[in-house]
C-alpha positions as CSV (number, residue, x, y, z in Angstrom):
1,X,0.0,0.0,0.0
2,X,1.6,3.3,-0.8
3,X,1.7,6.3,1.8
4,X,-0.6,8.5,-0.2
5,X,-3.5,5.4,0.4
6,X,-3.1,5.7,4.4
7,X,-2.7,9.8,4.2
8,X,-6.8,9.3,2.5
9,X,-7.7,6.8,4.9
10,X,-6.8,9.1,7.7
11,X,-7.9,12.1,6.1
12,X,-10.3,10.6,5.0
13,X,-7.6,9.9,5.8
14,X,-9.0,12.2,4.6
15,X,-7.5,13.0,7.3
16,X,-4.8,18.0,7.0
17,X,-4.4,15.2,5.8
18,X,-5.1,20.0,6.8
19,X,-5.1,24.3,4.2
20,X,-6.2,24.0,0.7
21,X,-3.6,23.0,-2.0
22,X,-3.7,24.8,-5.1
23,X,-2.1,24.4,-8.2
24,X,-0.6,20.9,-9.0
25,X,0.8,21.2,-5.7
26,X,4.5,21.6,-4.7
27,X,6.5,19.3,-2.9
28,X,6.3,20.2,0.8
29,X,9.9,20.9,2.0
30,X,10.7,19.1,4.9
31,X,11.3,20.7,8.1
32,X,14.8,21.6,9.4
33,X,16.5,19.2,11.1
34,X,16.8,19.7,14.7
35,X,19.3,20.3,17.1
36,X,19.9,17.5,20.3
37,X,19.0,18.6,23.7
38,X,20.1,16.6,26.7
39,X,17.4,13.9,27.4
40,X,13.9,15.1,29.4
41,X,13.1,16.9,31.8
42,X,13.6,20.2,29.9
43,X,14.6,23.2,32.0
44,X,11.8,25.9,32.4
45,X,14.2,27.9,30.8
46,X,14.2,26.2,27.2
47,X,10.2,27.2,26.9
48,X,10.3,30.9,28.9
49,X,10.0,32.5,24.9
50,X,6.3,30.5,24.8
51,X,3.3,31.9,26.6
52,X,3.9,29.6,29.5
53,X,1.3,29.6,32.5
54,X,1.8,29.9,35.8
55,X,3.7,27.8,37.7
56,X,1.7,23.9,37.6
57,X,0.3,22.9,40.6
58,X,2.6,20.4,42.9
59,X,0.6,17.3,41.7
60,X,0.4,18.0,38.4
61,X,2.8,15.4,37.5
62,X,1.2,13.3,39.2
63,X,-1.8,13.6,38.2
64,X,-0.5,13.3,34.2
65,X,2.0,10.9,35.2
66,X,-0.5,8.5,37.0
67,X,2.6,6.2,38.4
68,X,3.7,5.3,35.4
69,X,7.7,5.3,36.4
70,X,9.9,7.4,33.9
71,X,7.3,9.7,33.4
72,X,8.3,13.6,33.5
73,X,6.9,16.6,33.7
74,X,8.7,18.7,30.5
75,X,6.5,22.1,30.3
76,X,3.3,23.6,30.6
77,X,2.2,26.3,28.2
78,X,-1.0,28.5,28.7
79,X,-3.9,27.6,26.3
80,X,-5.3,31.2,25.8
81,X,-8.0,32.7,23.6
82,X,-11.6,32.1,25.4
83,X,-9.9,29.6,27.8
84,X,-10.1,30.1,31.1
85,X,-6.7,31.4,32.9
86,X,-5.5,28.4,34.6
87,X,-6.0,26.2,31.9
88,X,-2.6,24.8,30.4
89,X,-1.3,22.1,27.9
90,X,1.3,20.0,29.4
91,X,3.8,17.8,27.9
92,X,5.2,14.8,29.5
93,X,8.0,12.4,28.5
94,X,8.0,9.0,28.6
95,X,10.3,5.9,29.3
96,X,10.9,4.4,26.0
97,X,9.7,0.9,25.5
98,X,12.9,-1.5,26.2
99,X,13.4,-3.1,22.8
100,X,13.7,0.7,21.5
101,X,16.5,1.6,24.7
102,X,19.1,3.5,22.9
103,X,22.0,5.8,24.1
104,X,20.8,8.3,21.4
105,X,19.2,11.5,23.4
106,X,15.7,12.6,22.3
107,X,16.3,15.3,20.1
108,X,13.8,17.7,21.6
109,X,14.2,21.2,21.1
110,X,11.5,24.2,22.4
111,X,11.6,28.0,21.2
112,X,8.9,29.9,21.8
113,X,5.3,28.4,21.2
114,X,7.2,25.5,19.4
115,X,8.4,22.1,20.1
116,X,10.2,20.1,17.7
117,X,10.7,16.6,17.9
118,X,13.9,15.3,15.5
119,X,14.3,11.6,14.6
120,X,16.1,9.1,16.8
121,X,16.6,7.0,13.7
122,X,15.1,3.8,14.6
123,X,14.8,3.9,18.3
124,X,11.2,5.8,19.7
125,X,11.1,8.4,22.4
126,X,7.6,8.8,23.8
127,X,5.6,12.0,24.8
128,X,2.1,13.6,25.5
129,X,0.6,16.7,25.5
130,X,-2.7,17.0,27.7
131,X,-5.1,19.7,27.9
132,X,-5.5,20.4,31.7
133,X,-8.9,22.7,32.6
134,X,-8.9,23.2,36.4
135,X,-10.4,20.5,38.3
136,X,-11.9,18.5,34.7
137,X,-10.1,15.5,34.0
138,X,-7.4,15.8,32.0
139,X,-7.4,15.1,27.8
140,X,-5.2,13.7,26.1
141,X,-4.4,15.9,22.9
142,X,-1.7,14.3,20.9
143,X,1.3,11.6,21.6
144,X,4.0,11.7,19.7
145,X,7.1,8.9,19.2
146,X,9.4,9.6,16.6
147,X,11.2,6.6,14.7
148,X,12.0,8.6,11.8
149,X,8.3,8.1,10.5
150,X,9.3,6.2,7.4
151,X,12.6,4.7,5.8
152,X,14.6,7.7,4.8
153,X,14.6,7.9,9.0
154,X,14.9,11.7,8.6
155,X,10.9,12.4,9.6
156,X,10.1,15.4,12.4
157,X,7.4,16.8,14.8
158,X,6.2,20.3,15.1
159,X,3.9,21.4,18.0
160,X,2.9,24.9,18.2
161,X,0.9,26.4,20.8
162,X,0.7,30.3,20.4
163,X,-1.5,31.1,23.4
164,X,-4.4,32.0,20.9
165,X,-6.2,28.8,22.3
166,X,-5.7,26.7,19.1
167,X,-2.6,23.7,18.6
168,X,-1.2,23.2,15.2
169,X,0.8,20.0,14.7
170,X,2.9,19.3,11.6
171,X,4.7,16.1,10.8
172,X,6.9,14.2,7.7
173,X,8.3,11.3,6.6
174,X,8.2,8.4,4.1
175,X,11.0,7.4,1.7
176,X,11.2,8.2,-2.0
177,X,7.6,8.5,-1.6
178,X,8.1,11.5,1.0
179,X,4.4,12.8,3.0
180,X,3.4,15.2,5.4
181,X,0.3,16.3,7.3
182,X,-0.7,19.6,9.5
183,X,-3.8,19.5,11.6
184,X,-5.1,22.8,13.4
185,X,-7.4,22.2,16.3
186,X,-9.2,24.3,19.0
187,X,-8.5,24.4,22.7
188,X,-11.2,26.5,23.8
189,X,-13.5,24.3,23.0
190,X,-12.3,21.3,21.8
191,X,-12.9,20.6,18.3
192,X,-10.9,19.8,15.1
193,X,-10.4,23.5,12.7
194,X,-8.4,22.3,9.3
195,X,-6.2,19.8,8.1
196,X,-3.9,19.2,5.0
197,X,-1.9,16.5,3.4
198,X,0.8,15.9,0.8
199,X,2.9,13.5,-0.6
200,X,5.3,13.3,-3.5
201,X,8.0,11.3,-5.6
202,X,11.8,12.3,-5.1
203,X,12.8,11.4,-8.0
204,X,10.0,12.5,-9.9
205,X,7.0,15.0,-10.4
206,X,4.4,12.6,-8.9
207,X,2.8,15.0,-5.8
208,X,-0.8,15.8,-4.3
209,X,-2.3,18.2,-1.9
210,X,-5.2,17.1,-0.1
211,X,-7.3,19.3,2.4
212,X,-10.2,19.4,4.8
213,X,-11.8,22.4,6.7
214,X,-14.0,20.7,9.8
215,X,-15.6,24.3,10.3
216,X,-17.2,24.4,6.7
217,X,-16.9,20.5,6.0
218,X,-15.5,21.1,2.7
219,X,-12.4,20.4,0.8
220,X,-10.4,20.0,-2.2
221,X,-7.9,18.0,-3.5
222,X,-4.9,18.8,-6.1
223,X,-2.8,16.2,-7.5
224,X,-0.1,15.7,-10.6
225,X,1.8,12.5,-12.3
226,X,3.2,12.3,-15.6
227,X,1.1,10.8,-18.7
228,X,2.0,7.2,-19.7
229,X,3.9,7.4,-23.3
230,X,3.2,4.9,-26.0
231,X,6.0,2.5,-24.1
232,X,3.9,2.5,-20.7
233,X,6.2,4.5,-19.1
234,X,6.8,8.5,-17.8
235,X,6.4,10.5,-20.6
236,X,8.1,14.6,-19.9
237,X,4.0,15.5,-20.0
238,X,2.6,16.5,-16.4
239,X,-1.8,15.8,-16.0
240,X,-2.5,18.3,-13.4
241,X,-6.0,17.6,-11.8
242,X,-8.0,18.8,-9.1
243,X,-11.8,18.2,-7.4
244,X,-14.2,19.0,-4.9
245,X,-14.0,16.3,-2.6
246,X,-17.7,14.4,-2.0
247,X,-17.9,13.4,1.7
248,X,-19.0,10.1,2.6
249,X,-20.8,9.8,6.1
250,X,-22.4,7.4,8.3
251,X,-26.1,7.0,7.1
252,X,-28.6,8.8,8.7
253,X,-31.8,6.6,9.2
254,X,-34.5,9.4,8.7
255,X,-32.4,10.7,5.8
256,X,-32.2,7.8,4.1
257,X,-35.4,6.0,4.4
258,X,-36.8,8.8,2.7
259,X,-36.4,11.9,4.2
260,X,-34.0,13.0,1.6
261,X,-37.0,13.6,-0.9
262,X,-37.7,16.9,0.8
263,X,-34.9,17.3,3.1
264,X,-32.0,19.6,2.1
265,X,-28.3,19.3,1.6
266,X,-27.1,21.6,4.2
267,X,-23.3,22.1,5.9
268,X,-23.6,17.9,5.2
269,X,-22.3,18.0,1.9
270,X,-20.1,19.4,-1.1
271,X,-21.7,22.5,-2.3
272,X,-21.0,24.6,-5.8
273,X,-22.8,27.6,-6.3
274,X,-22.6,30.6,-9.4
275,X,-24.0,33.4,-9.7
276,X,-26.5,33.0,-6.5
277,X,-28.7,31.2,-9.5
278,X,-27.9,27.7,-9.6
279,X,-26.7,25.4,-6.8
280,X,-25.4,21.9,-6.9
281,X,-24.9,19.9,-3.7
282,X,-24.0,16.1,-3.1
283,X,-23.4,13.4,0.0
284,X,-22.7,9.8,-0.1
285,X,-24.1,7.4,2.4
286,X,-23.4,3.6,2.6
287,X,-22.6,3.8,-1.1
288,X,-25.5,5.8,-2.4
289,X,-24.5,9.4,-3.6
290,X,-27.6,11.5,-2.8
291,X,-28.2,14.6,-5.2
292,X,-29.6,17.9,-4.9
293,X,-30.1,20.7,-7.5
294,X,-31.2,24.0,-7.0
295,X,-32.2,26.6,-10.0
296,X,-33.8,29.8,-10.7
297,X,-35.6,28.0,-14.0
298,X,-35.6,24.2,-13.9
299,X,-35.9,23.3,-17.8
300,X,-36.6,20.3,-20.3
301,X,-32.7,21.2,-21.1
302,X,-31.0,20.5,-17.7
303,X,-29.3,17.7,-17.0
304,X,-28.0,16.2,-13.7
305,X,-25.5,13.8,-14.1
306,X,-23.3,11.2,-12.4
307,X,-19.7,9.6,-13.9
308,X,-18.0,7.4,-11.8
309,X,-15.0,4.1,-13.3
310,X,-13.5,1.8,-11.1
311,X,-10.1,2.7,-10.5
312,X,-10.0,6.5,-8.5
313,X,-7.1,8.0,-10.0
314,X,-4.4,9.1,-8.1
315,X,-0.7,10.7,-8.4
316,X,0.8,7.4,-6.4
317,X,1.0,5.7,-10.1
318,X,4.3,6.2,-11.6
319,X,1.8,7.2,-14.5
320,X,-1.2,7.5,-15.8
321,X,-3.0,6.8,-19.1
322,X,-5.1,9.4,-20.1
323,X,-7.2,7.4,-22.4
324,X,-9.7,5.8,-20.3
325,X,-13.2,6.8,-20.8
326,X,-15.8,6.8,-17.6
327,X,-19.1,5.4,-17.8
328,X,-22.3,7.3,-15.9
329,X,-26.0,8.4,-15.9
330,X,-28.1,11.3,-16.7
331,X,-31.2,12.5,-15.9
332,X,-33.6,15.3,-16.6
333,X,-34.9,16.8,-13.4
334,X,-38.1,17.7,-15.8
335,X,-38.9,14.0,-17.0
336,X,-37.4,12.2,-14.2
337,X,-35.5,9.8,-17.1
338,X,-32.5,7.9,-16.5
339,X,-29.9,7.6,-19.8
340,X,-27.0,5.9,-19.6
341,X,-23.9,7.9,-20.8
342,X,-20.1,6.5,-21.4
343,X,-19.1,3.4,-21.7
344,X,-21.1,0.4,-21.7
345,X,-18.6,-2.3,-20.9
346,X,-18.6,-0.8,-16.9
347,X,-21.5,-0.7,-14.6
348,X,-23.0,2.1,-13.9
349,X,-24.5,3.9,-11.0
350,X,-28.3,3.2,-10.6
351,X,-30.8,5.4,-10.3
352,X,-33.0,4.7,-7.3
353,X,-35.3,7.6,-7.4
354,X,-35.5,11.6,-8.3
355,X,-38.1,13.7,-6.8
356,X,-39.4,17.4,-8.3
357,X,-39.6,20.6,-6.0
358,X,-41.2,22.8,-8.9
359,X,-41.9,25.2,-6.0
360,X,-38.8,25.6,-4.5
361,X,-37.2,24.9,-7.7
362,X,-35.3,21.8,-6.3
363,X,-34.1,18.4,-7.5
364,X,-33.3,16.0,-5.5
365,X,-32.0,12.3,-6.5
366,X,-30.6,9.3,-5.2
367,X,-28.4,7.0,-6.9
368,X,-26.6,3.5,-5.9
369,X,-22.8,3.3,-7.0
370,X,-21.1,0.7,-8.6
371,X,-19.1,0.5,-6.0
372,X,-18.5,2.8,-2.6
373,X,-15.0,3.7,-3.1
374,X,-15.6,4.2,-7.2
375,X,-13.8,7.6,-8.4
376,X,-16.8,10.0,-8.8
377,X,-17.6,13.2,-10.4
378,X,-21.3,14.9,-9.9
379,X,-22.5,17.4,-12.8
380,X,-25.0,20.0,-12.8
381,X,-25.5,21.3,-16.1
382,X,-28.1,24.0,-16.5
383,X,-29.5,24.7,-20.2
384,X,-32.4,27.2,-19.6
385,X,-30.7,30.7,-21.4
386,X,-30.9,29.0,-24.6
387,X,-29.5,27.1,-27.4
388,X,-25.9,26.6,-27.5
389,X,-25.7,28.1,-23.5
390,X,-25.2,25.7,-21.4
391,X,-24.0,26.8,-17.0
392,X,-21.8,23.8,-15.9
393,X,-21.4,23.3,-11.9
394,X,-19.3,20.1,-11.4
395,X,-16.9,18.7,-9.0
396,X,-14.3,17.9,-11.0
397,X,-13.2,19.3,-14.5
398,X,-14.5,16.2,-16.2
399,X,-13.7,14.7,-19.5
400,X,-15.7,11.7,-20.0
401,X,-13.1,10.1,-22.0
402,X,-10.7,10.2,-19.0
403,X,-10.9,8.6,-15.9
404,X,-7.8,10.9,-14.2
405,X,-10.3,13.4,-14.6
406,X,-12.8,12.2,-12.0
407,X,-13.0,13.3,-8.6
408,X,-13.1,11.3,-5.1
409,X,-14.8,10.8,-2.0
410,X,-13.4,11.8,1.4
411,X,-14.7,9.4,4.1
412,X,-15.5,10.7,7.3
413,X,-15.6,8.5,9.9
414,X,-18.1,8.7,12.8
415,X,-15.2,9.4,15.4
416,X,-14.7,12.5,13.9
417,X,-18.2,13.7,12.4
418,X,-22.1,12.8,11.8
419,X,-24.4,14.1,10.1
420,X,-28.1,15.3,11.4
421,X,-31.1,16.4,10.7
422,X,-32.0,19.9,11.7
423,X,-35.0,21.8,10.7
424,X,-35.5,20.3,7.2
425,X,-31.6,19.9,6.2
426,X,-28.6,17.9,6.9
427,X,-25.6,19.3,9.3
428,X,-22.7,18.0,10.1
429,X,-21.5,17.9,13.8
430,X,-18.3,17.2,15.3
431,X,-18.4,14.0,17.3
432,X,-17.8,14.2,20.9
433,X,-13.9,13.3,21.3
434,X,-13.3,10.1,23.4
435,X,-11.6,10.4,26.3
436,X,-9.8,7.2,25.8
437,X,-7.8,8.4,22.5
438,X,-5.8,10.8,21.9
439,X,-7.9,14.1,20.2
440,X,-5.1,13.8,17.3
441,X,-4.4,11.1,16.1
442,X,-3.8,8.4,12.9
């Protein structure tokens, strides 16, 4: 499995993976490699720059450290922002596990609002932050172990707690196949903000940028890999892509046994608007992609359409062939009549049932996939200004004669959002984090 498949899962996979990419996305640089402190405890002194708190109460160690021997106290930095004033993030060290006992210090260095945790090149020092609110139990925010995180054994952490109650944490790694991920979350309260992902080839122009914004529920994905020449191998052309990302959700019971026929697409889905005339919204649910198009004039003309193949593309290929047609389904939201489209040697998505809001100039539909994890591009085309004028609103730039061109679903798993129904229309809402876990994790 290649590292750009476990960055989706998680983001997914999905999960900073994180801020938008844009482009065909650049190859992240890694961070700077960091200097070796002596091992934990660190002296107050190497965190005074940061907005530190108070000094921690006499059992705070204790408290974190819960008798586990080895464990130290490191530093405690002041959360901020709407927080109240004694709350505090601390960071503990940990014993390493004995079969990863080395003489090689933990290469832990603190300036500022910043920790950065360098590689121990095979051997894994542990730590933890926890967010510490008066007399609450303590939660466990993030642990961290660095190995190297991948072969090239060069991989680093970056914590950042600027006082402003938020936590950003950055980390890379991988081999010839390098990644990295940033996730932003909030202290005061809890909840996840934004996260990104990237990946590319070394030794070649293979990269993607993947992101997700948890306050919105949106996000888009740019990726790049050069074309397969006549020989099957890297040609000097670069495909450039880039989609919406559809998320996929845990099913909501009222939704869909039915409720979706006159229920709205709220913050639950990916949304396209133009022009404040024409909107195009669209959620996928145990492998049904539900549909819903809004229009000033809904005509005989308009089409709603939905493309999936197979294979998702992706920039993990050392290549990719460009000549691949997609297979889908159309539909008037006038007639209510299914047409199948593309190719005719793939199956394609089934429609299970469209329904007509002439009053609130709505369509809604519901269609089964092929298959959950098909590549999948939604289309919206609105015909109404007449002949030869046609609006497009589609998650992908789509050419139905190639596959690279379709778009993909982000899965979002029910320990990080759900989806419910509130006055009429689907919202998404952060899951409650469990205590058990760490808030970030992989």
């Amino acid at each position: 499995m290649t590292r750009v498949e476990t960055i989706d899962r998680n983001l997914v996979i999905a999960g900073f993976l994180l801020a938008a990419g844009c482009g065909g996305g650049q190859p992240a640089a890694p961070v700077a490699e960091s200097a070796v402190l002596d091992p934990p405890p660190v002296s107050s002194s190497s965190v005074q720059a940061a907005p530190a708190s108070s000094a921690p109460p006499r059992d705070l160690r204790s408290r974190l450290c819960q008798g586990r021997p080895g464990c130290s106290l490191v530093s405690t930095r002041k959360v901020g922002g709407a927080s109240a004033e004694s709350s505090m993030v601390a960071l503990l060290s940990l014993p390493p596990p004995p079969e990863d006992e080395t003489d090689a210090p933990p290469q832990l260095t603190a300036e500022g609002p910043d920790d950065r945790f360098g590689a121990r090149f095979g051997s894994c020092q542990p730590y933890e932050y926890w967010l510490v609110n008066g007399d609450e139990p303590p939660r466990l925010l993030l642990e961290i172990c660095n190995d190297g995180h991948g072969a090239s054994g060069v991989g680093e952490d970056l914590v950042s707690i600027p006082g402003d109650g938020t936590l950003r944490y950055q980390v890379n790694g991988g081999s010839a196949w390098r990644w990295d991920r940033d996730v932003a979350i909030s202290l005061a309260p809890l909840q996840r903000m934004t996260e990104r992902s990237s990946g590319y080839w070394t030794v070649g122009e293979n990269n993607e940028t993947a992101s997700w914004d948890h306050t919105t529920f949106s996000g888009q994905t740019q990726w790049a890999a050069p074309k397969c020449d006549t020989k099957n191998g890297p040609s000097q052309e670069i495909v450039e892509r880039a989609f919406t990302r559809i998320p996929s959700v845990a099913p909501v019971a009222s939704f869909v046994d039915g409720g979706w026929k006159s229920s709205g697409l709220g913050a639950c889905a990916a949304t396209l608007r133009e022009d404040g005339s024409a909107r195009l919204a669209a959620v996928v649910m145990d492998g049904v992609v539900y549909v819903e198009a809004e229009d000033d004039v809904i005509s005989g003309r308009d089409l709603l359409e939905i493309w999936t193949h197979p294979e998702a593309p992706s920039y993990s290929s050392h290549c990719v062939e460009t000549d691949e047609a997609v297979t889908g389904l159309s539909i008037s939201p006038e007639s209510g009549k299914p047409k199948a489209r593309g190719r005719t040697d793939l199956t394609p998505p089934v429609l299970l049932e469209g329904a007509l809001d002439k009053e609130r100039r709505v369509f809604r539909a519901a269609f089964r996939l092929p298959r959950p994890d098909a590549a999948l591009t939604v289309v919206y085309r609105d015909n109404d200004q007449g002949r030869g004028y046609r609006r497009v609103l589609e998650t992908s730039g789509l050419d139905t004669r190639d596959a690279t061109t379709l778009g993909r679903v982000r899965i979002v798993p029910p320990s990080e959002a759900t989806c419910v129904l509130v006055d009429g229309k689907l919202e998404a809402v952060g899951a409650p984090s469990d205590p058990g876990q760490a808030f970030i994790g992989f």
